[in-house]
C-alpha positions as CSV (number, residue, x, y, z in Angstrom):
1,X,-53.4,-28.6,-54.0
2,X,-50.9,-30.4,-52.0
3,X,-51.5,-31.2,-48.5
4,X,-49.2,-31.4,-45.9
5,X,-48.5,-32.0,-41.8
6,X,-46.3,-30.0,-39.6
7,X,-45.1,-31.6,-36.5
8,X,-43.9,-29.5,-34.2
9,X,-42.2,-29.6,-30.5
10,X,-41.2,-26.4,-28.2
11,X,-37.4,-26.0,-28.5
12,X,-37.3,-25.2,-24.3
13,X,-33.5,-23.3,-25.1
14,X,-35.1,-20.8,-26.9
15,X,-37.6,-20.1,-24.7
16,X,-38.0,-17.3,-22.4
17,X,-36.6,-18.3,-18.6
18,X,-39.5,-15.6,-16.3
19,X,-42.5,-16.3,-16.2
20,X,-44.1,-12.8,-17.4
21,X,-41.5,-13.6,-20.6
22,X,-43.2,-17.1,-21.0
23,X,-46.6,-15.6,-20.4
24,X,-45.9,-13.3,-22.9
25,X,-44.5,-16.0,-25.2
26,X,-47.6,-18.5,-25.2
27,X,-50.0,-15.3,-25.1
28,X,-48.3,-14.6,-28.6
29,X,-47.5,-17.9,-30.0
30,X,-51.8,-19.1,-29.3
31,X,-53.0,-16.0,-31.0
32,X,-50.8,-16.3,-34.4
33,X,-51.9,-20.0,-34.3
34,X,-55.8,-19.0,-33.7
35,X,-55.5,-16.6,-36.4
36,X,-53.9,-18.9,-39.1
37,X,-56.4,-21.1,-38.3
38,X,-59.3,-18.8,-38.6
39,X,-58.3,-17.0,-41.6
40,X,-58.7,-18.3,-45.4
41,X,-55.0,-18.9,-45.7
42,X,-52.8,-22.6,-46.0
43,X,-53.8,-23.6,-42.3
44,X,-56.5,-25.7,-41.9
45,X,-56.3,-27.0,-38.3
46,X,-54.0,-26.7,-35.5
47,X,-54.1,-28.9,-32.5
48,X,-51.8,-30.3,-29.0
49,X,-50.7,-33.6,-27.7
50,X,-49.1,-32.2,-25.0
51,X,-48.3,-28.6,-23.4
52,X,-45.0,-28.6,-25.9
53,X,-46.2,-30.5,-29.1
54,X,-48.7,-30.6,-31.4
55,X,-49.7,-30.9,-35.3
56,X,-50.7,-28.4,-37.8
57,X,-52.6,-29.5,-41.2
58,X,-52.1,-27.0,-44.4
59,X,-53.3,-26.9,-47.9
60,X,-50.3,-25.2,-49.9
61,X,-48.9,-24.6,-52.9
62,X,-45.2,-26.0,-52.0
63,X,-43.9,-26.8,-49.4
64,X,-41.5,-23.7,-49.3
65,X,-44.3,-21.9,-48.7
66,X,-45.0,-24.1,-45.1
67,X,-41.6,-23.2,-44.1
68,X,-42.6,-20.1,-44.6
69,X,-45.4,-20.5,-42.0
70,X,-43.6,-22.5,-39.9
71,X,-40.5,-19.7,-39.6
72,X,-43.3,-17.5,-37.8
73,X,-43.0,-19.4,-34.7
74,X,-38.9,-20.3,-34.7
75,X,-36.7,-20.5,-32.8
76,X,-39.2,-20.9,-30.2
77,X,-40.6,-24.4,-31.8
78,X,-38.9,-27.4,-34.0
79,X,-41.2,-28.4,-37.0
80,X,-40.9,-31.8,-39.2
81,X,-43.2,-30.6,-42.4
82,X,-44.2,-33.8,-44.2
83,X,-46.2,-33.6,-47.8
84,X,-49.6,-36.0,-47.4
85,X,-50.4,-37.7,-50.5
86,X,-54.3,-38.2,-50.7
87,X,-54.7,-41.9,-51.6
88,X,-56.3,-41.7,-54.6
89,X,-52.8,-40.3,-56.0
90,X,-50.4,-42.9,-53.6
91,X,-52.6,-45.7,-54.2
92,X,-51.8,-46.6,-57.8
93,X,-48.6,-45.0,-57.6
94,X,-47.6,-47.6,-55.0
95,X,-49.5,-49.9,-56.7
96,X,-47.1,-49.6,-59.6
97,X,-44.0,-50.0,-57.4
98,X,-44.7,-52.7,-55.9
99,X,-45.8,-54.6,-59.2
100,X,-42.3,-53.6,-60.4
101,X,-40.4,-54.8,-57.5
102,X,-42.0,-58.1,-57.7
103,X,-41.1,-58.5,-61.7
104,X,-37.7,-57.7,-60.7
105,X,-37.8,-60.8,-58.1
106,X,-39.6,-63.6,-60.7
């Protein structure tokens, strides 16, 4: 099953300007997280770098179906979804490539 990694960052413009609407926000936004994370679903781990970014790892089917996830938490948060490719799949596929670009050069 493809893997992938979700980078995401608090969009500030979105987000509510009181502090009980804040609260409220990151009350919301920590729970949905918690329970992605704890259920048998896509999300496998969800973890901070800072107080506005972090990183989420999912096992999915497509990666239509991590935007999907992701749209849960806009517009309150920007995510870059990249698809990981395990190594023993990238390896010989770059492998491969690189062979190929050097027969090109010789």
């Amino acid at each position: 099953m493809p893997h992938y990694i979700n980078h995401f960052t608090c969009s500030a413009a979105a987000w509510p300007k009181d502090r009980e609407g804040e609260i409220a926000a990151w009350t919301d936004m920590v729970g949905d997280a918690s329970e992605l994370v704890d259920g048998e679903g896509p999300v496998k781990f969800t973890g901070w770098i800072s107080n506005t970014e972090g990183y989420v790892l999912l096992e999915a089917e497509s990666k239509a179906e991590v935007i999907g996830i992701c749209a849960q938490f806009w517009p309150l948060f920007h995510n870059d979804i990249m698809e990981i490719v395990p190594t023993a799949e990238a390896g010989p596929a770059i492998l491969a490539g690189v062979k190929r670009g050097w027969e090109k050069k010789a």
